[in-house]
N, CA and C atoms as an extended XYZ file, in Angstrom:
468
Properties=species:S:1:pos:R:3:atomname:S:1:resname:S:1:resid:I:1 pbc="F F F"
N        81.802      -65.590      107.271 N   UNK     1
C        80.533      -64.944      107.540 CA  UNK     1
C        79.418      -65.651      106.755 C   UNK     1
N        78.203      -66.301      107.459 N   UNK     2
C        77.244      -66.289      106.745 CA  UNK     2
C        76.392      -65.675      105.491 C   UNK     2
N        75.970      -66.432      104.715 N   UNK     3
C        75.334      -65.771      103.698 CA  UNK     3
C        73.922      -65.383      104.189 C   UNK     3
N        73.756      -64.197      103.575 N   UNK     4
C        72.071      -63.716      104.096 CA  UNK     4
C        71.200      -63.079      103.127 C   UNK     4
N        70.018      -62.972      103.064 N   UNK     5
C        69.533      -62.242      101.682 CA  UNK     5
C        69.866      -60.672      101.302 C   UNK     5
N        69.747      -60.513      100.139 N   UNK     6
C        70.531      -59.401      100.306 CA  UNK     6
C        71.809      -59.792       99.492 C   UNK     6
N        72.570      -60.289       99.925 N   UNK     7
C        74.109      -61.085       99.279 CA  UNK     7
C        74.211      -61.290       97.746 C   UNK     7
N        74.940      -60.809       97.341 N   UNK     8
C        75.310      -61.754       95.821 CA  UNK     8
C        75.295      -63.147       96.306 C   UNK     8
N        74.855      -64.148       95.046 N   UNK     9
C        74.868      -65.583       95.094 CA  UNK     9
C        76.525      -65.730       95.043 C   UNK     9
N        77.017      -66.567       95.861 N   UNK    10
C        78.462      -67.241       94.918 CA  UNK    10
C        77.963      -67.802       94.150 C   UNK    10
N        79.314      -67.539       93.452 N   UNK    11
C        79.036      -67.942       91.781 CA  UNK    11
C        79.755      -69.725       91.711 C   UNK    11
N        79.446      -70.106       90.730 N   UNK    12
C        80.142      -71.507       90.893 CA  UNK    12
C        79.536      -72.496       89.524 C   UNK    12
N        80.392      -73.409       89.331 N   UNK    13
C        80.637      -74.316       88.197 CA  UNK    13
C        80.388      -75.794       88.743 C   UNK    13
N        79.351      -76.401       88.533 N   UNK    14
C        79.205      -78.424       88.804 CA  UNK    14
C        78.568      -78.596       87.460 C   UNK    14
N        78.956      -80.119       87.626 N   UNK    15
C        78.346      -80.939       86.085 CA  UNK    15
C        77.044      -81.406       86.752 C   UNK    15
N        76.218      -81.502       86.514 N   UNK    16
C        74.702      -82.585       86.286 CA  UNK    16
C        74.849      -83.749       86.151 C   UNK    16
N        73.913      -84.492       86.185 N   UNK    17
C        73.520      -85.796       86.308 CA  UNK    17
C        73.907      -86.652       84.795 C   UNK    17
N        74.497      -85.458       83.623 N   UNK    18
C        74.344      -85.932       82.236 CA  UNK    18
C        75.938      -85.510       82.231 C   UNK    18
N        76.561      -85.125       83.404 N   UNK    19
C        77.748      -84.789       83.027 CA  UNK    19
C        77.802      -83.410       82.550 C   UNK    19
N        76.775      -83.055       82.021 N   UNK    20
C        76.921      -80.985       81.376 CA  UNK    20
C        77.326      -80.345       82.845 C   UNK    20
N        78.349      -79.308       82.224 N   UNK    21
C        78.450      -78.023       83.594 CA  UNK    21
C        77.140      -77.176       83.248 C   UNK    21
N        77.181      -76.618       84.418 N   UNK    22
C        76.198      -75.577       84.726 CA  UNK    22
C        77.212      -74.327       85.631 C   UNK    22
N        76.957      -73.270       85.057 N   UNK    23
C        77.691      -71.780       86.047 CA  UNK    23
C        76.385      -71.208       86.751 C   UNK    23
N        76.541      -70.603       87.534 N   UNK    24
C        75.207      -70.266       88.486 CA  UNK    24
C        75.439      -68.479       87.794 C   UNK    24
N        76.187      -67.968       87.418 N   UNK    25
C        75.877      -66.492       86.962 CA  UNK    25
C        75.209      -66.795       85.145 C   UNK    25
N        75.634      -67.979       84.770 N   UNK    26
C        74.803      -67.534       83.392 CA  UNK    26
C        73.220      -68.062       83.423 C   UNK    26
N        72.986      -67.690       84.595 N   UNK    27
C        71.394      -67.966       84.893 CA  UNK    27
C        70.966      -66.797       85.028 C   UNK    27
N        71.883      -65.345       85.183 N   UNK    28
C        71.124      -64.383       85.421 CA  UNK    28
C        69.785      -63.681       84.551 C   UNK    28
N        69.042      -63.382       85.304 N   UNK    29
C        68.282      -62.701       84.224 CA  UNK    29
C        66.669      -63.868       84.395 C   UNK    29
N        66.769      -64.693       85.036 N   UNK    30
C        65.938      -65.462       85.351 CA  UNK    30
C        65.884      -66.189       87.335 C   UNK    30
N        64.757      -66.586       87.631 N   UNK    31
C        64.872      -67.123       89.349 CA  UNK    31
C        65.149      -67.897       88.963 C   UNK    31
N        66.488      -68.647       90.303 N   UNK    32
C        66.790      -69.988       90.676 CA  UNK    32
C        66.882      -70.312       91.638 C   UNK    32
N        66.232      -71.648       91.429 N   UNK    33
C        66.311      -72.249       93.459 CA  UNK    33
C        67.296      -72.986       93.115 C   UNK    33
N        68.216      -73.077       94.245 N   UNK    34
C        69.047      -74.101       94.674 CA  UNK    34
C        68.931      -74.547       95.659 C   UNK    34
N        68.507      -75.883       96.091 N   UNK    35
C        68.187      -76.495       96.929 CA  UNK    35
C        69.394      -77.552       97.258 C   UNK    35
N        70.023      -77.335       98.590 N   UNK    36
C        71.113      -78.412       98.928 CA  UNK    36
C        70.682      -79.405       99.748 C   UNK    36
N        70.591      -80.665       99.283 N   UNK    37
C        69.788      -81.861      100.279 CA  UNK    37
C        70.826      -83.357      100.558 C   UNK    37
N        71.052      -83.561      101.571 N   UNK    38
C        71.952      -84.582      102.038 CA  UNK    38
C        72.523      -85.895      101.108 C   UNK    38
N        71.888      -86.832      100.408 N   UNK    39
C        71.954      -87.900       99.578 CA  UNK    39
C        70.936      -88.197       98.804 C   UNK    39
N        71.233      -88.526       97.550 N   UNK    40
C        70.156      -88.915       96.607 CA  UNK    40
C        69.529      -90.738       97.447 C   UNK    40
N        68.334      -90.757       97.223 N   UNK    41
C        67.779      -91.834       97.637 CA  UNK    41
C        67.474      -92.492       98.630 C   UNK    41
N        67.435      -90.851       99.738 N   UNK    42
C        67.392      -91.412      100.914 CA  UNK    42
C        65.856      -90.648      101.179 C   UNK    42
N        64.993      -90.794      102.200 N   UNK    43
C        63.437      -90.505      102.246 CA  UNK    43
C        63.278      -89.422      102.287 C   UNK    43
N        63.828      -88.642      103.508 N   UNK    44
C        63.610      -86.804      102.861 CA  UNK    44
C        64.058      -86.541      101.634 C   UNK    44
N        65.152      -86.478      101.040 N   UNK    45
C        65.338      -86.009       99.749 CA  UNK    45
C        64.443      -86.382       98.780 C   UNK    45
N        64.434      -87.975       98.683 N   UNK    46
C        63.170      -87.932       97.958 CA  UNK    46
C        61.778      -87.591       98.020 C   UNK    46
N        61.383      -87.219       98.823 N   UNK    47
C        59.889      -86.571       98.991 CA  UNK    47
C        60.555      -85.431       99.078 C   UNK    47
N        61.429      -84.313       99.317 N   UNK    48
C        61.558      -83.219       98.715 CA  UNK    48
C        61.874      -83.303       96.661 C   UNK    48
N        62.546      -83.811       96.145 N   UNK    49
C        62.730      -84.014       94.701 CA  UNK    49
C        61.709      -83.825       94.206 C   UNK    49
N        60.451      -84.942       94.408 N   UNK    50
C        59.398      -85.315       94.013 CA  UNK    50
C        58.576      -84.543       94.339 C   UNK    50
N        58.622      -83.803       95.658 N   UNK    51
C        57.643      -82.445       95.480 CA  UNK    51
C        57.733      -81.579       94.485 C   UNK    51
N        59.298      -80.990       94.328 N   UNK    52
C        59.752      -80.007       93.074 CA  UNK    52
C        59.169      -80.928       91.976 C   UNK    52
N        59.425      -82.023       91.769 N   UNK    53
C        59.119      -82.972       90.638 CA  UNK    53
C        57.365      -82.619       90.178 C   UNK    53
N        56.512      -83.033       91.007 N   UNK    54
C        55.109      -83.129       90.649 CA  UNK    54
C        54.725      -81.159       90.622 C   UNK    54
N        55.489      -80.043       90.924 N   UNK    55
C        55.066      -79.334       90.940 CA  UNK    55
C        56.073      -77.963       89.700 C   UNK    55
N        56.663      -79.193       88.927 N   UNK    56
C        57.686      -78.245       88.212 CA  UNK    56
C        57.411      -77.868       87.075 C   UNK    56
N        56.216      -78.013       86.383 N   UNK    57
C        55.450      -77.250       85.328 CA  UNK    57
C        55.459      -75.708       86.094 C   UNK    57
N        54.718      -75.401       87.173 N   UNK    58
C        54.715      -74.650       88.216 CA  UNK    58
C        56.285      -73.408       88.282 C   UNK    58
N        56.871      -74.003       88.350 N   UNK    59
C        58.584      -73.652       88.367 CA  UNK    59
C        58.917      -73.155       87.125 C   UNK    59
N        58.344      -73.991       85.760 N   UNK    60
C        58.837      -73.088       84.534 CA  UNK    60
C        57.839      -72.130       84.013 C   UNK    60
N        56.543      -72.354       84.172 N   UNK    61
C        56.289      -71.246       83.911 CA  UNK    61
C        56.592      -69.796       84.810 C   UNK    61
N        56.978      -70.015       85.974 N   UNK    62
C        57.628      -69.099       86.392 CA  UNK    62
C        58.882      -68.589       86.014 C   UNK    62
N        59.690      -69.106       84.815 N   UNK    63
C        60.408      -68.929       84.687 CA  UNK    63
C        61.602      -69.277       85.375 C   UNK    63
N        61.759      -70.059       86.236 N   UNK    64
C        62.618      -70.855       87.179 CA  UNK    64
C        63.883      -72.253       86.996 C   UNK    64
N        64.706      -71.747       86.851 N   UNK    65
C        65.593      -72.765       86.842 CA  UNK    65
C        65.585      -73.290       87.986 C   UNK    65
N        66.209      -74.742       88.456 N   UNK    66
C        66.244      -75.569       89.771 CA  UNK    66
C        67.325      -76.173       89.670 C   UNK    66
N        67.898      -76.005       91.093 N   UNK    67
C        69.412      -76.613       90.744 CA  UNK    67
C        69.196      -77.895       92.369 C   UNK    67
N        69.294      -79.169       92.413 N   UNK    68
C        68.954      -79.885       93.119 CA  UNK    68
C        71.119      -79.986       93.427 C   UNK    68
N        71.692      -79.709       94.750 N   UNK    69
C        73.229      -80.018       94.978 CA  UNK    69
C        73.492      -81.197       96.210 C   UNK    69
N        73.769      -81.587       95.716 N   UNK    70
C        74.365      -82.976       97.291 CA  UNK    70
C        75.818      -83.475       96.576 C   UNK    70
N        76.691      -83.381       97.618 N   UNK    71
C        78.069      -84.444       97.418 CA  UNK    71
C        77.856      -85.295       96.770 C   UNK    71
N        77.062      -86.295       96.101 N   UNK    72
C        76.690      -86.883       95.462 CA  UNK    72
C        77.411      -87.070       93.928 C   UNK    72
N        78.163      -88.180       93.602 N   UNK    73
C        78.471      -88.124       92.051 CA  UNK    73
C        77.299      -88.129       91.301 C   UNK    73
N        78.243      -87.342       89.954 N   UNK    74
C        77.155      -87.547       88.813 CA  UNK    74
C        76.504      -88.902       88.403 C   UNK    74
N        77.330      -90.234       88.543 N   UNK    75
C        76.456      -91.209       88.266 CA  UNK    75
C        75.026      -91.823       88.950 C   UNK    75
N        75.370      -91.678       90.697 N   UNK    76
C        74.478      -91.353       91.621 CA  UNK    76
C        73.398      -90.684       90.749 C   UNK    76
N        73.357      -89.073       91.026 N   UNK    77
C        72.197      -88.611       90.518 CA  UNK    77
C        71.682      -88.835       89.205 C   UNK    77
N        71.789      -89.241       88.281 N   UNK    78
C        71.794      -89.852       87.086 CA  UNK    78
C        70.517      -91.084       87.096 C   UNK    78
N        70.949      -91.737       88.217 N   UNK    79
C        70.497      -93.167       88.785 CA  UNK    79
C        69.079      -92.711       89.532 C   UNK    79
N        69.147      -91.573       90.284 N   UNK    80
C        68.388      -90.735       90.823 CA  UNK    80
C        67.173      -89.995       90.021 C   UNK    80
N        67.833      -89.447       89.373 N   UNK    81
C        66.741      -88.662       88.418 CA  UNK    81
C        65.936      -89.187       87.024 C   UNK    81
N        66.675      -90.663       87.209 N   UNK    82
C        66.091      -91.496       86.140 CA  UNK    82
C        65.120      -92.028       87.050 C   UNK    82
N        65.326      -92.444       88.305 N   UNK    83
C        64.238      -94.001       89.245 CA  UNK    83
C        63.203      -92.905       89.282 C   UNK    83
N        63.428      -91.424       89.820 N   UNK    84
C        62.245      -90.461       90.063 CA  UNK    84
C        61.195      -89.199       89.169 C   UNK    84
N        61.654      -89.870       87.664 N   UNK    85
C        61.433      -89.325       87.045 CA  UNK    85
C        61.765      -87.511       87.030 C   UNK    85
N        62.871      -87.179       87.668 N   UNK    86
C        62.953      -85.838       87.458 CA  UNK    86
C        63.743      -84.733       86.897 C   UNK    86
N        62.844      -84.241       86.114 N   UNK    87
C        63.063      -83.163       85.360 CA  UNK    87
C        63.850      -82.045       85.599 C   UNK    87
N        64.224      -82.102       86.753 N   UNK    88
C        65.216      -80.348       86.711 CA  UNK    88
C        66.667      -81.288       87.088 C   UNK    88
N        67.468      -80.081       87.004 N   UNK    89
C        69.082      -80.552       87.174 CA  UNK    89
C        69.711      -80.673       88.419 C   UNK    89
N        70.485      -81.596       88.858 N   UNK    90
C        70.797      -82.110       90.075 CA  UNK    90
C        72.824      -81.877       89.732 C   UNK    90
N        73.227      -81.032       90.803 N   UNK    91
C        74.519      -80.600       90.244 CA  UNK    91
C        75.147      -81.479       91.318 C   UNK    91
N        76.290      -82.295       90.853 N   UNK    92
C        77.461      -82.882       91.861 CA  UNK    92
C        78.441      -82.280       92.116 C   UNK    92
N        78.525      -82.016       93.519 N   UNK    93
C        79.674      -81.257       94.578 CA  UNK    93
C        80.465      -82.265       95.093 C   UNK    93
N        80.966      -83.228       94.347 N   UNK    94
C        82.232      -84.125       95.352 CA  UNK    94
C        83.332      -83.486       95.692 C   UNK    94
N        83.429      -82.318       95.645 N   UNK    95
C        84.764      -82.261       96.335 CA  UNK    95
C        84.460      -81.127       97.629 C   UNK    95
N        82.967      -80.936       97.087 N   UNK    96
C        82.439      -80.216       98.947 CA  UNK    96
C        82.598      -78.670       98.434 C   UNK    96
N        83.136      -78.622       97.463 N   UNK    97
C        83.054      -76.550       97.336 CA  UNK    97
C        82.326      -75.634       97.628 C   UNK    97
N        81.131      -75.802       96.869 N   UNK    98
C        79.716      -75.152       96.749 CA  UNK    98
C        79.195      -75.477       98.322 C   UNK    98
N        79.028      -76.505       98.847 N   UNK    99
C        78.257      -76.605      100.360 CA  UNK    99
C        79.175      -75.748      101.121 C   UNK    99
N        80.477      -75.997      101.314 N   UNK   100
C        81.046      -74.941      101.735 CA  UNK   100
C        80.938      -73.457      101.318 C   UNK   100
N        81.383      -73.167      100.166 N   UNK   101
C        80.912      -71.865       99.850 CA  UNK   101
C        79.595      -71.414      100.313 C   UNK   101
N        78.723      -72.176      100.440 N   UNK   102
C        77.091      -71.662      100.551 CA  UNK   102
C        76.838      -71.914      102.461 C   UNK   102
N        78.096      -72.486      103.156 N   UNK   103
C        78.016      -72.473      104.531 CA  UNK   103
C        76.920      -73.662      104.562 C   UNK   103
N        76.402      -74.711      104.044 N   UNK   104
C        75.731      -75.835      104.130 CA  UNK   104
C        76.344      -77.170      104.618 C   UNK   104
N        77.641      -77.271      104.682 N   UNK   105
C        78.348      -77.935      105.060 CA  UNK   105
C        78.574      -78.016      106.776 C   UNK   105
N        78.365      -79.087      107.456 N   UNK   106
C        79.023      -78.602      108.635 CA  UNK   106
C        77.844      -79.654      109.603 C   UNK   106
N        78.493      -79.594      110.459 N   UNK   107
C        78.069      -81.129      111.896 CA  UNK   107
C        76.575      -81.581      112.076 C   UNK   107
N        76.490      -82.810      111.530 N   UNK   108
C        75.119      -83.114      111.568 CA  UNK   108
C        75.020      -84.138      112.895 C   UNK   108
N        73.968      -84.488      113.441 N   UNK   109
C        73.493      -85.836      114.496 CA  UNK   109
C        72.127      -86.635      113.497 C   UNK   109
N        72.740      -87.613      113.889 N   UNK   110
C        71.705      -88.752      113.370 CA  UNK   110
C        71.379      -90.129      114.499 C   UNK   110
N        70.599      -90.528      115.093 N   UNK   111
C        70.453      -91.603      115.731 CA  UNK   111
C        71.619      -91.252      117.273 C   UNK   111
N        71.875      -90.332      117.427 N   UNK   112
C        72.627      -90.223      118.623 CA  UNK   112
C        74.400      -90.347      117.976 C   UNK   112
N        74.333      -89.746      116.803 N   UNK   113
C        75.550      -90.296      115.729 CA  UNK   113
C        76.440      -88.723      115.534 C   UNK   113
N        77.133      -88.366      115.964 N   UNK   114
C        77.560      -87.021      115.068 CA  UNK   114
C        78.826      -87.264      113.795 C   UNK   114
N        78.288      -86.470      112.598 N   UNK   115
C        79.063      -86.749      111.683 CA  UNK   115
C        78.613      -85.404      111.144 C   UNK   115
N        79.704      -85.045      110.014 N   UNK   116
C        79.646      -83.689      108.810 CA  UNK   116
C        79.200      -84.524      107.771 C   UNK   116
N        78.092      -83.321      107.080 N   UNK   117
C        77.737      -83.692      106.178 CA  UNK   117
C        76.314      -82.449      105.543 C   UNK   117
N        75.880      -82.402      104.781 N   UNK   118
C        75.065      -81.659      103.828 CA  UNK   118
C        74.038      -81.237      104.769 C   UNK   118
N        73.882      -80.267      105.537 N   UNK   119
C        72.352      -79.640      105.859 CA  UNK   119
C        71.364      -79.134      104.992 C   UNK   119
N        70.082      -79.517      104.871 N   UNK   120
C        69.552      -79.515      104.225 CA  UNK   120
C        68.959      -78.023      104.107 C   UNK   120
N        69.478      -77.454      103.331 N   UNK   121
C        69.021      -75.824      103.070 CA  UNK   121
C        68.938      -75.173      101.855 C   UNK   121
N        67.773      -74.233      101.220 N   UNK   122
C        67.801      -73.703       99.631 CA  UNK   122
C        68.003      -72.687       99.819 C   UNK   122
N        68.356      -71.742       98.712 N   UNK   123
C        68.327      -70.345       98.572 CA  UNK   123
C        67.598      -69.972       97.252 C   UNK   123
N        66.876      -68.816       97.238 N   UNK   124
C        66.391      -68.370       95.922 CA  UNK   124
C        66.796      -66.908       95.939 C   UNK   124
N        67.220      -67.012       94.439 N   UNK   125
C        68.126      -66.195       93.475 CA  UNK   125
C        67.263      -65.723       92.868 C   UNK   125
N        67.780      -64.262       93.068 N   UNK   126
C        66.757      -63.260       92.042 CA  UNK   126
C        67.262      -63.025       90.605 C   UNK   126
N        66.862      -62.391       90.019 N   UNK   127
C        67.490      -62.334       88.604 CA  UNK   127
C        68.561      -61.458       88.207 C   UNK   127
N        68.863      -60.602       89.211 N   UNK   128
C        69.643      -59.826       89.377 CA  UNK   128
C        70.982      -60.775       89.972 C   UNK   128
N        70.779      -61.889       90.496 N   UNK   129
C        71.937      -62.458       91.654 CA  UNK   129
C        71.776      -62.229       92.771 C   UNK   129
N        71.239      -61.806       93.577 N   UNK   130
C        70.958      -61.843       94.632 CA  UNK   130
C        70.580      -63.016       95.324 C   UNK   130
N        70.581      -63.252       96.827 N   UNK   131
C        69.983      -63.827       97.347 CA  UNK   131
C        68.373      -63.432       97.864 C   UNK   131
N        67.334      -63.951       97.395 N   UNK   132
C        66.399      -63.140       97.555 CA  UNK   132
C        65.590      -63.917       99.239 C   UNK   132
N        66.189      -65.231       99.236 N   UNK   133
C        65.002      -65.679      100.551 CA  UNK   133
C        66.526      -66.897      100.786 C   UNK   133
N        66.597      -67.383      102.324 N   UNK   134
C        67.661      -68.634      102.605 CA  UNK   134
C        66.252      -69.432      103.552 C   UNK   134
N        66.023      -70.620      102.878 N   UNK   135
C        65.566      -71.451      103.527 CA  UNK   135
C        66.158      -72.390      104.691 C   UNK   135
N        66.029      -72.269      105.735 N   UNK   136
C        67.314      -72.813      106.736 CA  UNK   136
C        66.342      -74.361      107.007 C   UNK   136
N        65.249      -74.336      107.894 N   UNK   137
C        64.379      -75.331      108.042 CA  UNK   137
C        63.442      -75.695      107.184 C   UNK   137
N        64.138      -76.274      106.269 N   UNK   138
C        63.370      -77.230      104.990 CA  UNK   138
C        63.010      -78.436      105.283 C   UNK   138
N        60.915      -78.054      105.236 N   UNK   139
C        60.383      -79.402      105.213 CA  UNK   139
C        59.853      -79.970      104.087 C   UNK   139
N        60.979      -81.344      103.852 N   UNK   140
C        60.953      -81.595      102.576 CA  UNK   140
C        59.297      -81.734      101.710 C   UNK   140
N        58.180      -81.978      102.832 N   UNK   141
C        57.065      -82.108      101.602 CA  UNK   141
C        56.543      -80.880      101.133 C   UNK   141
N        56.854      -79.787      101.882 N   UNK   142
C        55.340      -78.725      101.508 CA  UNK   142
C        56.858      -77.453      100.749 C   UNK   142
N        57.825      -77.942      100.670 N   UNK   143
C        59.245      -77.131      100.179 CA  UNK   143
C        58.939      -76.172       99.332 C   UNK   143
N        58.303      -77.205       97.854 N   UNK   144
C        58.428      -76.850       96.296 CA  UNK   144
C        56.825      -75.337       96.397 C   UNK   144
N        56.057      -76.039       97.345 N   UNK   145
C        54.814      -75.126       97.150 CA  UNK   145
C        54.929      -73.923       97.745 C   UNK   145
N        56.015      -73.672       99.135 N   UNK   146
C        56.355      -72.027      100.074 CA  UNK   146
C        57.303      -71.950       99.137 C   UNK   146
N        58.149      -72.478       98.333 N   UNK   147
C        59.319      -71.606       97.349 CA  UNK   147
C        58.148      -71.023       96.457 C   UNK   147
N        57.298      -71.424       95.862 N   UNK   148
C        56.653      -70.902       94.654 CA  UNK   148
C        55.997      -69.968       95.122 C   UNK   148
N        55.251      -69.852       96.501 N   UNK   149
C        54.478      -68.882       96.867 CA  UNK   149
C        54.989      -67.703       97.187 C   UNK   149
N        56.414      -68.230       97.644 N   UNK   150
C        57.557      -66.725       98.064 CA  UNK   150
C        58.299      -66.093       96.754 C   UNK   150
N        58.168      -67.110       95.760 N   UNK   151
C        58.459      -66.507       94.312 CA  UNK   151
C        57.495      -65.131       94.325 C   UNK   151
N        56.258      -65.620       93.774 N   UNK   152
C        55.388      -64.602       93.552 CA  UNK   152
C        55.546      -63.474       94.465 C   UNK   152
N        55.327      -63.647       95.850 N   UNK   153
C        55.188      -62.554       96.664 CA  UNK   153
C        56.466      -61.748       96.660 C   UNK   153
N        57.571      -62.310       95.944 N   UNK   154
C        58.470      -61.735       95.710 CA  UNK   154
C        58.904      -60.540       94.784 C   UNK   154
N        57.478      -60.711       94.057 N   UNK   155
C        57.750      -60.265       92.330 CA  UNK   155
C        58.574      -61.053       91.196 C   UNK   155
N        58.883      -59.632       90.432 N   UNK   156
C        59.261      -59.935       89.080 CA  UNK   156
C        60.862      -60.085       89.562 C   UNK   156
């Protein structure tokens, strides 16, 4: 069954770009976006990153953790978050758990190409755990500025 707002977040364990784990429940008590985006270094992702990037002063004073997830190894994003200067944490899913768990996983087309692989979709987490909003059609430039605006209108 799909996840929908409303839902407890699954909970779940990836390392970062520095190798640190991160658990998605000892964030409670604060918002988190998790944003799942196909490959580090490819043009949407990066003009989504770099949006969160130029607008993530924005994000902490909201009190906002950011969790950036793609199949992607940790050395990858590492390589990633050093070329793009960015500041929030980018969690590696190589073994596909979390996209699965979060139903992000599953048949993409490219160039007349079908293959599986990462759909590009966020969710924001209330502080409670919840799912508070599922972003399904994420356009990577204007992303970081409707998450922040749906923060607020969201409340506390």
């Amino acid at each position: 069954m799909a996840l929908q707002a409303g839902d407890e977040a699954p909970d779940f364990t990836l390392a970062d770009q520095n190798g640190k784990e991160h658990t998605l429940s000892t964030y409670q008590g604060q918002w988190v976006l998790i944003y799942f985006y196909p490959r580090d270094n490819t043009p949407g992702c990066t003009i989504e990153a770099c949006g969160i990037r130029d607008l993530f002063p924005e994000f902490e004073a909201k009190d906002m953790a950011v969790f950036g997830i793609s199949t992607d190894t940790v050395r990858k994003h590492a390589n990633f978050a050093k070329k793009y200067d960015l500041p929030f944490t980018l969690l590696a899913d190589v073994d596909q758990e979390v996209v699965n768990l979060y139903g992000v996983w599953g048949l993409k087309k490219f160039m007349g190409r079908e293959f599986m692989g990462t759909n590009r979709r966020s969710f924001l987490i209330d502080p409670k755990g919840k799912i508070a909003k599922i972003y399904e059609k994420v356009k990577p430039v204007a992303h970081a500025e409707e998450v922040l605006v749906d923060r607020d209108a969201l409340g506390n």
